[in-house]
C-alpha positions as CSV (number, residue, x, y, z in Angstrom):
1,X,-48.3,28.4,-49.9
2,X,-50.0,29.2,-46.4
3,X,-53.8,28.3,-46.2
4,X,-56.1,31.2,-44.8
5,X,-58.8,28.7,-44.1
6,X,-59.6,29.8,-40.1
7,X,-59.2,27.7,-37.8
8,X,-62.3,27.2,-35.7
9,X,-60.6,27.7,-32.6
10,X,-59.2,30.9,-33.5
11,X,-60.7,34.4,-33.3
12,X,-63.0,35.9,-31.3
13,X,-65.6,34.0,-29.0
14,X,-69.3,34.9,-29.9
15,X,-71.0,32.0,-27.7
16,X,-71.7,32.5,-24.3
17,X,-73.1,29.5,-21.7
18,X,-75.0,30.9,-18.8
19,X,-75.4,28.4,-15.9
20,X,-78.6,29.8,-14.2
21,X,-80.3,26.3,-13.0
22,X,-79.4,27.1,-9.2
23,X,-82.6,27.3,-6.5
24,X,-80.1,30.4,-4.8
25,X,-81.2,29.3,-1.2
26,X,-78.9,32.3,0.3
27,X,-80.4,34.7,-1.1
28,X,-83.8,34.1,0.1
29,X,-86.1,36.1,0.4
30,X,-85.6,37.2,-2.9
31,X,-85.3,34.1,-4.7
32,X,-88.8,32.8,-3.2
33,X,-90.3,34.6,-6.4
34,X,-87.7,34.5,-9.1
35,X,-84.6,33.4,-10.4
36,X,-81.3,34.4,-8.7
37,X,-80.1,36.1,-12.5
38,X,-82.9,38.5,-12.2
39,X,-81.6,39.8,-8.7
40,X,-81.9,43.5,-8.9
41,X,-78.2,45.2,-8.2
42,X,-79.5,48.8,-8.2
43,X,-82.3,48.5,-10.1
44,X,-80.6,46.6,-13.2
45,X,-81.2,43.0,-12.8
46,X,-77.6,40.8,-12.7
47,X,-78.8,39.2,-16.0
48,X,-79.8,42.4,-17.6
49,X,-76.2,43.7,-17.2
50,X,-74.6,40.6,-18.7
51,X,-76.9,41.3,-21.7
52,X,-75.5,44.9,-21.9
53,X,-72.0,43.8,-21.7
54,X,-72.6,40.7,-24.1
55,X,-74.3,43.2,-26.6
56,X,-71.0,45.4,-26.4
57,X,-68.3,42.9,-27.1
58,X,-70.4,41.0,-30.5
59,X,-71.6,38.2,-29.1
60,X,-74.3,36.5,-31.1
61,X,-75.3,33.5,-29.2
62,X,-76.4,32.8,-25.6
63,X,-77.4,29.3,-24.3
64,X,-78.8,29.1,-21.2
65,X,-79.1,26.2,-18.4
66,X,-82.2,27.5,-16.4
67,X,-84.3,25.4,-13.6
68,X,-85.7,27.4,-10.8
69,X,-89.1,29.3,-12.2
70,X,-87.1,29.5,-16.0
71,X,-90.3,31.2,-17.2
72,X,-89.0,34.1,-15.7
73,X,-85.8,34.3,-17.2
74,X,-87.4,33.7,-20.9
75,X,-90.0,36.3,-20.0
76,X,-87.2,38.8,-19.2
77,X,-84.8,37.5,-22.5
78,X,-87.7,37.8,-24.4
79,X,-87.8,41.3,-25.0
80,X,-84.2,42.0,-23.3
81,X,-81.6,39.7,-25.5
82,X,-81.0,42.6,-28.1
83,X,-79.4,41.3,-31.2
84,X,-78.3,37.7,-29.3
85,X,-79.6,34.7,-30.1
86,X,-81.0,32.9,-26.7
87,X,-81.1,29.3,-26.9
88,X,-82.4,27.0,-23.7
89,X,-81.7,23.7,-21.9
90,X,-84.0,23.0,-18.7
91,X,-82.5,21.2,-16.1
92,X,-85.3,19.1,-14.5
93,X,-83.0,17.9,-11.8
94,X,-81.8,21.4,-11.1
95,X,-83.5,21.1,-7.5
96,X,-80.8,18.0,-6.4
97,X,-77.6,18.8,-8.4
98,X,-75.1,21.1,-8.8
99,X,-73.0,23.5,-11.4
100,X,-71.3,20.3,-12.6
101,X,-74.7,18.5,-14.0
102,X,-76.0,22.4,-14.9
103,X,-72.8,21.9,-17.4
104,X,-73.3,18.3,-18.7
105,X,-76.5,19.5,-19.6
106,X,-74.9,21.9,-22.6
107,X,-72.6,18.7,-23.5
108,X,-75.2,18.5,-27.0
109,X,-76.1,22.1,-27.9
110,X,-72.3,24.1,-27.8
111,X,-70.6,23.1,-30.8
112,X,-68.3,25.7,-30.8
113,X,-65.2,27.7,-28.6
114,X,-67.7,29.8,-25.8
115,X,-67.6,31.7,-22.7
116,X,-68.7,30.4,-19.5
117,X,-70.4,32.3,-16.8
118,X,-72.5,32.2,-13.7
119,X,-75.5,33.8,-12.9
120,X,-74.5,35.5,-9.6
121,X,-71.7,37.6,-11.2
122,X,-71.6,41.5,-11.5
123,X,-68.3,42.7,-13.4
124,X,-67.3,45.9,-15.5
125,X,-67.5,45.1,-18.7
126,X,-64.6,46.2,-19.8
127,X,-63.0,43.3,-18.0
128,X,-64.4,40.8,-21.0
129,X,-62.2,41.9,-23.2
130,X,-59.7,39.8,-22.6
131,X,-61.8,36.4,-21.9
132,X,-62.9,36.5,-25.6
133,X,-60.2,34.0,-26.8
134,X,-60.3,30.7,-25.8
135,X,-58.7,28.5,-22.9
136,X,-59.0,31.5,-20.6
137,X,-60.0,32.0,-16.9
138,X,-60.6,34.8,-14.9
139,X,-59.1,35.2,-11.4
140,X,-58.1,37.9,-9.2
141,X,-55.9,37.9,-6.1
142,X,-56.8,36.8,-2.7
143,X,-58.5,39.4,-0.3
144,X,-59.5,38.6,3.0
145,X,-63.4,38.4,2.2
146,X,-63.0,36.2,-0.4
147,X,-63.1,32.2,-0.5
148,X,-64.1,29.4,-2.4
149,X,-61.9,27.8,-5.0
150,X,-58.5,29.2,-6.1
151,X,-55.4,28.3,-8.3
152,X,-52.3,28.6,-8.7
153,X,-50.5,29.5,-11.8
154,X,-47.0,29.1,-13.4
155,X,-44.2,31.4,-14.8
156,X,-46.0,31.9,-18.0
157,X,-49.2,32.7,-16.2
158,X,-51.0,29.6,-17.1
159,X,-52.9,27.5,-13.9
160,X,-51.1,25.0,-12.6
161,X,-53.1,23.7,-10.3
162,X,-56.9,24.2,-8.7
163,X,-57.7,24.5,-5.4
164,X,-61.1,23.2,-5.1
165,X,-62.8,23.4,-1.4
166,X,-59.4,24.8,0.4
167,X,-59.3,26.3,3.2
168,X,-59.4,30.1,3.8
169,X,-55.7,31.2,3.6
170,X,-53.6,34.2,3.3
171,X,-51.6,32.6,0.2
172,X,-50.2,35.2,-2.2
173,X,-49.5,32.6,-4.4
174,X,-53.1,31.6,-4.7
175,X,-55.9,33.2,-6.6
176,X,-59.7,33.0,-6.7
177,X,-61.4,32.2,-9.7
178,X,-63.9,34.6,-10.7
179,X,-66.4,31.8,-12.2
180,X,-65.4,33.1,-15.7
181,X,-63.8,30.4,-18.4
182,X,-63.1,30.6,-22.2
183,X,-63.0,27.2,-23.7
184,X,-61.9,25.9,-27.3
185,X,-63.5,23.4,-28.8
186,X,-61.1,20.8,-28.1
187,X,-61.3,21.2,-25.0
188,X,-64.8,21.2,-24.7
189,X,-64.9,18.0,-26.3
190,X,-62.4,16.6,-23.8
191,X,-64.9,18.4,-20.7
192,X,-67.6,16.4,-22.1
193,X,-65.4,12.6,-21.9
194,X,-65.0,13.6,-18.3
195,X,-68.3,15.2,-17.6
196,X,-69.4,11.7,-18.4
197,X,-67.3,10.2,-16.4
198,X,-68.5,12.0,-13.5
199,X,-72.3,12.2,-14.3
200,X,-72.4,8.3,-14.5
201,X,-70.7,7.6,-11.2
202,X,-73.4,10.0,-9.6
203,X,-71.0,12.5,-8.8
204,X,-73.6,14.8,-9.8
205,X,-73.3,17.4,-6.8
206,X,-70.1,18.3,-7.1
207,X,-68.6,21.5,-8.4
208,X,-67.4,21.4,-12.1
209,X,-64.4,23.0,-10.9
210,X,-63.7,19.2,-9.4
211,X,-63.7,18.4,-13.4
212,X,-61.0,21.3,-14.4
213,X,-59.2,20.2,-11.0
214,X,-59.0,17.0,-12.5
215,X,-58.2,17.5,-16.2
216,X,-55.2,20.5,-15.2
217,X,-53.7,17.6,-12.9
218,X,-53.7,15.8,-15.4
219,X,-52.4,17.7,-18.3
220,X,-55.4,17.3,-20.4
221,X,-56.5,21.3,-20.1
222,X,-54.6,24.4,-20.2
223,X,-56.0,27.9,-18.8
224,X,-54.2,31.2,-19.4
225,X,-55.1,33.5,-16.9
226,X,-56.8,36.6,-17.1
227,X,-56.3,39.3,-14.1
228,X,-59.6,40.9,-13.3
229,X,-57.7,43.2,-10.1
230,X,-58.0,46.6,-12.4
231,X,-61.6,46.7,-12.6
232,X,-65.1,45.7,-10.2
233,X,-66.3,42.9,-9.9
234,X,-68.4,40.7,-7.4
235,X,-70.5,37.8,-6.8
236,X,-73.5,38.0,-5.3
237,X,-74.7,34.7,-3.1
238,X,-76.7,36.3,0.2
239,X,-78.3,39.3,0.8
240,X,-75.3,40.8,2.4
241,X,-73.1,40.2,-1.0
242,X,-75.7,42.2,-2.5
243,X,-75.5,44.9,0.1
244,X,-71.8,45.3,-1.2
245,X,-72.4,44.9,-4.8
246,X,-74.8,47.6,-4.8
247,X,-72.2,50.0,-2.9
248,X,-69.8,49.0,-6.1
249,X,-72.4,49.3,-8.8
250,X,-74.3,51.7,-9.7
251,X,-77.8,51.9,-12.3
252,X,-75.8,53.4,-14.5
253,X,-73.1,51.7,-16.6
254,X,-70.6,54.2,-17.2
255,X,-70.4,54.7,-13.2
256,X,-68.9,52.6,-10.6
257,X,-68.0,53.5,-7.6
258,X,-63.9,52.4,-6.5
259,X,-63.3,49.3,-4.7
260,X,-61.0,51.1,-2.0
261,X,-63.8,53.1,-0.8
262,X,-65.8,50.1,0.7
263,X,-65.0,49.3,4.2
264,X,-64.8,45.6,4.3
265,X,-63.9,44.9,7.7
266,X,-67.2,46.4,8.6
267,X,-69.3,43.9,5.8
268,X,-71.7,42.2,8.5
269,X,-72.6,45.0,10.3
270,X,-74.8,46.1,7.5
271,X,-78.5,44.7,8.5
272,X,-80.0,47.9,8.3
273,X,-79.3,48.6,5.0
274,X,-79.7,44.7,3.7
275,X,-83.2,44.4,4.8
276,X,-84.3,47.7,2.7
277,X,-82.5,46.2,0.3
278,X,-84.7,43.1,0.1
279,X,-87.8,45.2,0.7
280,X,-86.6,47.2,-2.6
281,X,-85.3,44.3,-4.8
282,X,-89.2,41.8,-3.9
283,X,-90.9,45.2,-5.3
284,X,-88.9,46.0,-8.4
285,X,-87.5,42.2,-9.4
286,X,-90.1,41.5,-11.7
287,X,-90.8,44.5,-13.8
288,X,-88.5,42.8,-16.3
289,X,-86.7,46.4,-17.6
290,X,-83.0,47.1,-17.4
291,X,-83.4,50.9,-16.7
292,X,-79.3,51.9,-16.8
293,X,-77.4,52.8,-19.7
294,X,-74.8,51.5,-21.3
């Protein structure tokens, strides 16, 4: 007789893990005065549209690392989370470590399979749908603009490899993370062993990519990969990633305006626009509303 006890595992994923610790140095000025999250991306802030799109697929739970002027963000979730449980870990070294210490820091307060995502991502929603099982990642293939670490992956579309730190290369066999993950919670449990491992040797500035590098090497973590090519998405680390995102993204939702239509070759020559931008974003950043709908 078959058992229909659930395995915990299974299903869908209803936690999310927000890494939002970061000081976001490249996108001063507008990070003088508040937390990179609450970035305005035509007028809806880029943690007021994660709340929309975590609102649309179920998800009950948000924990969030936070650091840099965390008031603000609990301000804004405060009256913005919807139906989601917020939950919060401060960093108090957020100002002299990295992503990788960000995520040691959630090692006692996720207890279950959960998504994890970074606070300078803007992304249809639609393209969740898929990430809501566990031992997923998110990637998309190489363009000429993008860099940072990539992967690899096998026949059966799992990562074989990571590529943290390489070089910018015109690899078609390579693909850049989006800074989206899925993890069981098996494999958060074997995270946390090597999260240890790296926290107590001091390697507490390092990417936690390094980790997932690591553990995939070492046939101790399996990713299935999830394509995010069909739909926008962006991530938004200086002003002129923002001048970008907000040619991709409208204040509406429901409206995004196609990828083909940007010219990318002529991304730098957009200072004009950029510093009306920031002019906008310091006025509006704090008024705590997400003013699109979903």
């Amino acid at each position: 007789m078959k058992s229909h006890k659930k395995h915990p595992d299974r299903g869908r994923i209803t936690t999310a893990l927000l890494l939002a610790a970061g000081t976001g140095s490249r996108l001063l000025p507008l990070t003088k005065k508040s937390p990179k999250c609450l970035t305005m991306v035509n007028e809806i802030s880029i943690l007021g549209r994660l709340i929309v799109s975590l609102n649309q697929h179920g998800f009950k739970r948000l924990v969030v690392v936070t650091g840099h002027m965390e008031n603000h963000i609990r301000n804004f979730l405060e009256t913005q989370a919807d139906k989601i449980k917020i939950e919060y870990v401060f960093s108090p070294l957020y100002k002299t470590t990295n992503n990788i210490y960000s995520l040691w820091m959630a090692r006692k307060i996720i207890n279950e399979p959960f998504l994890l995502i970074e606070s300078d991502l803007v992304f249809d929603s639609s393209l969740l749908t898929d990430m809501l099982y566990p031992d997923r990642i998110a990637v998309s293939r190489m363009k000429p603009w993008l860099n940072g670490t990539t992967v690899t992956i096998n026949k059966f579309n799992k990562v074989d490899a990571f590529h943290v730190n390489a070089m910018k290369e015109s690899n078609n066999d390579r693909y850049k993370t989006v800074n989206i993950y899925s993890l069981s919670l098996a494999s958060w449990y074997r995270v946390i062993e090597k999260l240890n491992q790296y926290v107590l040797k001091g390697r507490v500035n390092d990417y936690y990519e390094a980790v997932f590098q690591q553990m995939v090497a070492e046939k101790q973590l399996s990713f299935q990969t999830v394509f995010f090519d069909n739909k926008q998405w962006y991530e938004i680390d200086t002003i002129e990633d923002l001048t970008v995102a907000e040619r991709m993204f409208s204040s509406k939702f429901h409206n995004t305006f196609p990828f083909h239509i940007i010219d990318t070759d002529n991304l730098k020559n957009t200072t004009i626009h950029t510093r009306k931008t920031a002019i906008h974003t310091r006025k509006t950043i704090l008024k705590g509303k997400i003013y699109g709908t979903s």
